[in-house]
N, C-alpha and C positions, 0 to 999 in steps of 0.2 A: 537420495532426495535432492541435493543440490549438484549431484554430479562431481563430487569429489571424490578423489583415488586418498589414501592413506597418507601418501607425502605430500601432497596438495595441501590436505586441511591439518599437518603439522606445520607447516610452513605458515598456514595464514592465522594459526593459533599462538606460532613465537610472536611473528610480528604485532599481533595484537596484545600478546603478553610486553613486549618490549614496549608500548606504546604506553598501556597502561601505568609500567614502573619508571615509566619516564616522567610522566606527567604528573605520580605521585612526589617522587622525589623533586621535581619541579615547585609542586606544592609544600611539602614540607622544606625545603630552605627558604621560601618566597615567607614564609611566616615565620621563621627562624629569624629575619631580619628584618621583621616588621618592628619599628618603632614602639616599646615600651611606655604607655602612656603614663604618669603616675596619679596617683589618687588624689581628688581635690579633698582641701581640706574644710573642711565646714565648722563654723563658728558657734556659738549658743543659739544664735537664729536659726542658722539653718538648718539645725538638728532639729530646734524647735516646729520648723515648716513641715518637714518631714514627719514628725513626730505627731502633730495633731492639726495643721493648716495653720489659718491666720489667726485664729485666736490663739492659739497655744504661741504664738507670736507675740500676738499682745499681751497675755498673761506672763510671759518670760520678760518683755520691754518693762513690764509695770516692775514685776518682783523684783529685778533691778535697779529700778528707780527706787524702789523701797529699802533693797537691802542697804543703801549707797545713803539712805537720808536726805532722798531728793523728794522723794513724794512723799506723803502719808494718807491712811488713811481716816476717813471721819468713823467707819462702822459700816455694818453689812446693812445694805442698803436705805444708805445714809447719803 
């Protein structure tokens, strides 16, 4: 089909195998010493945002202010 004898397309079979584990091995140390980022650390807020948006933001901000004896309230829908 492409006119290769035997040792022709072992030849061009190494080489493409040598390419391949080149470039694998290439790849694996090129991330081997990628810089380790570490994990940001998130606060009551921003567990909070994650958690349920900006109100669950604001219901964390308030319950704060409440536990601490900053705010209070008058009653449910007061």
């Amino acid at each position: 089909m492409w006119g290769l004898t035997g040792p022709e397309f072992l030849v061009l079979y190494w080489i493409a195998f040598a390419v391949v584990l080149g470039v694998t091995v290439a790849a694996l140390l090129w991330v081997r010493e990628a810089p380790v980022k570490t994990p940001m650390q998130l606060d009551v807020y921003g567990v909070a945002l994650l958690a349920g948006g900006a109100d669950r933001v604001a219901h964390t901000a308030l319950a704060g202010l409440a536990s601490r004896g900053r705010c209070t309230s008058a009653g449910p829908g007061a």
